[in-house]
N, C-alpha and C positions, 0 to 999 in steps of 0.2 A: 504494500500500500504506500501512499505518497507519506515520505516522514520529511517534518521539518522541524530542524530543535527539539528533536527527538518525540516531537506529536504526532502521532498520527494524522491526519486530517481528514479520513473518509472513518474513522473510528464513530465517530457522534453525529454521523449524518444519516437520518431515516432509507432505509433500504430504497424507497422511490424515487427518493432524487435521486439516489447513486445511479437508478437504473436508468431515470431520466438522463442524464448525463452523460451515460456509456452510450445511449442510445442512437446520441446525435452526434458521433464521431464518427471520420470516411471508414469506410470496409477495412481499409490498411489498419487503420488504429485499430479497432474492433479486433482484428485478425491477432495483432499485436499483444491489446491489451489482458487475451485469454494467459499469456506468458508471464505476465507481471508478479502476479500472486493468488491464490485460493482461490480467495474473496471474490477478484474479480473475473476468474475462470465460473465462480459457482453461480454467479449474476448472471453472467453471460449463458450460461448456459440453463439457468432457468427457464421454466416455463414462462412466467411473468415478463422476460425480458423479449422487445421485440426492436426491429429498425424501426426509427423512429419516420425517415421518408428514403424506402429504398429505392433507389435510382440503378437505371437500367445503365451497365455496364461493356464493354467486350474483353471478353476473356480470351487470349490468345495461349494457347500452346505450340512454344517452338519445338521445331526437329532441325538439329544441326549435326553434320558429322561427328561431333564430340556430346552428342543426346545420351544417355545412362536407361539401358533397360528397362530400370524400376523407378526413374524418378524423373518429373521435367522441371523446369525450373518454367513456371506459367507466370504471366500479365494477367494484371485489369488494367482496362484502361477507361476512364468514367466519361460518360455524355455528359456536359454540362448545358444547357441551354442552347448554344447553335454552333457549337464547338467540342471539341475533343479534349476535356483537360490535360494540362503537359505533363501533370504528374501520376506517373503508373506504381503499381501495386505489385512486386514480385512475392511470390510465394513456390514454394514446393510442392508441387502434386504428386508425393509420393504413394501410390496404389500401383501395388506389385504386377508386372505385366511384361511387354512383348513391343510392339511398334505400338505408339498410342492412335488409337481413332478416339476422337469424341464426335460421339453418333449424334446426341439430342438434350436439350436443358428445357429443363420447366419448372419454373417457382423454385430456384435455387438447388436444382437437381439436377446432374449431369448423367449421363449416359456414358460409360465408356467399353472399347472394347479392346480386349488382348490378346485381338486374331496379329498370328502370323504364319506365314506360308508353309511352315513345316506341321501346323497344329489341324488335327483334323476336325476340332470345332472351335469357334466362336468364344470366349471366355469373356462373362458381361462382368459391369460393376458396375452399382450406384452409387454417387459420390456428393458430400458435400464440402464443397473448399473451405467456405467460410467454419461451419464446425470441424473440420475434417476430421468426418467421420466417414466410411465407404460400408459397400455392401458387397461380397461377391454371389452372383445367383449361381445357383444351381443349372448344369447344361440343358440345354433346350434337348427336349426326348427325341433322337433320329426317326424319320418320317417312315411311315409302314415300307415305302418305295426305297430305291436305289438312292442314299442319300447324298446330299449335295450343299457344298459349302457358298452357293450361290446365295446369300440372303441379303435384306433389307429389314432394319429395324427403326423402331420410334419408340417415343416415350410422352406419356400423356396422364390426363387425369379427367372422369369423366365430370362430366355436368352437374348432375341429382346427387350420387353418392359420396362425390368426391373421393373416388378409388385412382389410387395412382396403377397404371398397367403398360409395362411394357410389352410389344407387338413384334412376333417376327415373322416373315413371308418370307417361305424356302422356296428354292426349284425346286422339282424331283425329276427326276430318269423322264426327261424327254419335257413337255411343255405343260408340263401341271404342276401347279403350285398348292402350296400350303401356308394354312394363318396358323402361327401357334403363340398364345397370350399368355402373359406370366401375371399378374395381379399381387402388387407388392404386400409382404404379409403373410399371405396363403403359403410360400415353399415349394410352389409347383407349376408347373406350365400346363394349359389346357390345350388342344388342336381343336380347330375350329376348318373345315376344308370348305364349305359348301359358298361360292361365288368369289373365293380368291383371286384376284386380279393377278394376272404378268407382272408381276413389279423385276423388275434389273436388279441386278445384282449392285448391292451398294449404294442405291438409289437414293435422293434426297430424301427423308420425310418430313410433312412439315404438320406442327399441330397448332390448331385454329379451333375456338368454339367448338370445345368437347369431340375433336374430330383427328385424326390422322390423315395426311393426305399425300396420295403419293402422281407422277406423271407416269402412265403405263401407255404403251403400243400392242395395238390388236398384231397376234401373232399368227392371225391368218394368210397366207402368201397371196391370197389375193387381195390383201385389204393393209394399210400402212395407214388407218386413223388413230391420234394420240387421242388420250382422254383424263380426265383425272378421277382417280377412286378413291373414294371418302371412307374410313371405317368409323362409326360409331363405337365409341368406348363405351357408352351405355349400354344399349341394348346390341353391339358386335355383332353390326349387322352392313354389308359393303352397298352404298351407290355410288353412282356418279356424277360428274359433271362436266362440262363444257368446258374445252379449251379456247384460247382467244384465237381469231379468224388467223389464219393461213399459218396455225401454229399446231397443223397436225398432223406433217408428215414428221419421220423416225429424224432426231440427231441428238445428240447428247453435249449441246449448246444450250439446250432447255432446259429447268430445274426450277422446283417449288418450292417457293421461302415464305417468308410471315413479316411483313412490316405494319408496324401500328396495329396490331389481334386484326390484321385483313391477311389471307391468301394472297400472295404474288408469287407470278410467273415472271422468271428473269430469262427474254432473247438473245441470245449472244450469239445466232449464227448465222450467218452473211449471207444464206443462201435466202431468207426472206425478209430480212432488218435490214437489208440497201448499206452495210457498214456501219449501222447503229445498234445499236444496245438498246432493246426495248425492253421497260419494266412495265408491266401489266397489275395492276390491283384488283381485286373483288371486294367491294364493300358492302355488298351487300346479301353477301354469299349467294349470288345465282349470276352474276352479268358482271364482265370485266371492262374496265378503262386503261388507258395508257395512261401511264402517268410521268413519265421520263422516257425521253429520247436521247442519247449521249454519242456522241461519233468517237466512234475507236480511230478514225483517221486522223483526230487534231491532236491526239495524243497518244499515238502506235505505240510506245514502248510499257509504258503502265498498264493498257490495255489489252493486250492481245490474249490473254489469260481466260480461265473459267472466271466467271465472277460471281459474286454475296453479295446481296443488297442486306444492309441491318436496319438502319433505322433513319428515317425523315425530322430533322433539325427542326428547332422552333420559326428559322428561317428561309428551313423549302429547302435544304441541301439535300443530302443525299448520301449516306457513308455505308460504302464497300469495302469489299475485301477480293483483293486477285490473287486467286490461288496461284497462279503462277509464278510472278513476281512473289508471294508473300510479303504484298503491300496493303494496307489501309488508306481509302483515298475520302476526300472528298469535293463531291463533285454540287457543281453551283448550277441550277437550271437556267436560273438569269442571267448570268454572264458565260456560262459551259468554262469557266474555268476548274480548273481539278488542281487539289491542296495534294501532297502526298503525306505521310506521318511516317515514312522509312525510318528519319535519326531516331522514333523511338525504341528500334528494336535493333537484335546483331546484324550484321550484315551476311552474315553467313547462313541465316534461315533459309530452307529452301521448302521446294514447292509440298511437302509433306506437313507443313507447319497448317496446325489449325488455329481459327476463329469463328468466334461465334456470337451470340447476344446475349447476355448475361445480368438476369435481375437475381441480385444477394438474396438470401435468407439465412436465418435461421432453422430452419425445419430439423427439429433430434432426427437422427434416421429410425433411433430407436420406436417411435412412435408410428411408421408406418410397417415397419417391421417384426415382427412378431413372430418368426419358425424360423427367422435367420441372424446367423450373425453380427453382431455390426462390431467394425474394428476402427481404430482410429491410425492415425498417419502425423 
């Protein structure tokens, strides 16, 4: 605790304030202040205690030739109003693993996975940075069929019950796919087969109003229409929906993101964006608009990349991420100038390095967890 002149000074202060207090310090301090002593490890990690205005974040995880199997050394980097604040957050993501993927975050929950090439499944965790606390699940049950490490997962929580469930869609031995749901708590995976969509292997998911949503291709040879397939967390049950116009033959320029709790489709391929980057919204979950235009020609070198759209500034900007480069840019609609935010990170990231969107919590893992594990890092 703070000693001065050998007083205490959080000794005779009412447990509320103190919590009040702790509450309204950046994620870094909070992250921090669990180290200092007991007291304010036991505050923090109370129930009582919450962010007092948690602000949406991007949490980068690099991969650079000198990355460590079991540990990365991860950013925040915090939205401020219509800007990127210049001061970032290093922490250790230590959860024991393999090449890192972070597949999917909601409500301070990450998804991760500890595939790599020589492993014949999947190896999940759920993770919280700010408590860091992790979970590792139990392997998804190999499908009645010829099993196949072809998947696509998400991570969500539904509507009514407030059930957190993660979703995985396997291939199997030829063109049939399989859902199988894990429902955090339960210990087990359920298979769900009956209207599984084609989902690709790897495929974005993106979750929006109690919904998973993935970009699938009818795998008919006569037919090359995209479409997008919504799974209900509640009642896990799949429809569809409409892509935006002339965005429905096959490339893998397309991909499904979530800006402002809307569905977007980010166009990145030349064959029907004329050299533009078109970003697509759905606000009203049934009919898409454009909402950004961006020419990859007036800035070829930042551009030419896959690209993430995160999130729309108080002033219409526009902040991505090019996998390629492993650059965070921002981009201005009014002027089409593009900021880039490169000094904040090494220079030797490469295109393995993830980001993503990142609102803090608090959430114990212990609490949605109940038949597993939770270990801390």
């Amino acid at each position: 605790m703070a000693v001065v002149n050998n007083i205490d000074l959080f000794a005779n202060i009412p447990r509320e304030i103190t919590i009040d207090i702790l509450s309204r310090l950046p994620i870094g301090s909070i992250i921090n202040a669990k180290f200092v002593s007991k007291e304010f490890r036991d505050v923090i990690e109370s129930p009582d205690f919450h962010l007092s205005e948690p602000q949406p974040h991007l949490l980068v995880i690099p991969y650079t030739t000198t990355s460590s199997s079991t540990s990365w050394h991860a950013k925040f980097l915090k939205l401020k109003g219509d800007r990127i604040a210049p001061n970032t957050v290093a922490f250790e993501l230590a959860v024991p693993g393999y090449t890192p993927l972070l597949l999917s975050s909601i409500n301070g929950l990450i998804l991760l996975s500890e595939y790599h090439d020589d492993l014949p499944l999947h190896h999940l965790s759920i993770c919280n940075p700010i408590t860091r606390e992790y979970v590792t699940l139990p392997n998804p049950p190999p499908p009645e069929y010829h099993y196949s490490r072809n998947s696509s997962f998400g991570l969500g929580v539904s509507r009514r019950t407030g059930q957190y469930k993660v979703v995985r869609i396997v291939q199997l031995d030829g063109k049939e796919h399989e859902c199988q749901v894990y429902t955090l708590g339960t210990g087990k995976w359920r298979t769900i087969i009956e209207g599984t969509p084609p989902v690709k292997s790897r495929a974005v998911c993106s979750f929006v109003g109690g919904n998973l949503h993935w970009l699938v291709w009818s795998e008919d040879e006569d037919e090359d229409e995209a479409e997008v397939s919504r799974f209900d967390l509640e009642t896990e049950v799949f429809t569809t929906l409409p892509v935006p116009p002339r965005c429905h033959d096959l490339t893998s320029h397309r991909s499904l993101y979530v800006i402002d709790d809307c569905l977007c489709l980010c166009d990145d391929s030349w064959s029907t964006s004329n050299g533009q980057i078109v970003i697509w919204l759905m606000r009203d979950g049934k009919s898409w608009t454009k909402d950004f235009f961006i020419y990859k020609t007036c800035h070829y070198r930042r551009l030419f990349g896959y690209l993430t759209p995160f999130k729309v500034l108080e002033n219409g900007d526009l902040i991505m991420w090019d996998r390629t480069t492993a650059c965070i840019f921002c981009y201005s609609s009014k002027t089409t100038y593009i900021k880039d935010y490169t000094n904040f990170f090494d220079p030797s990231f490469d295109f393995q390095s993830i980001a993503l969107l990142y609102t803090p919590s608090l959430i114990p893992l212990k609490t949605l967890f109940m038949e597993e594990d939770v270990r801390s890092f």
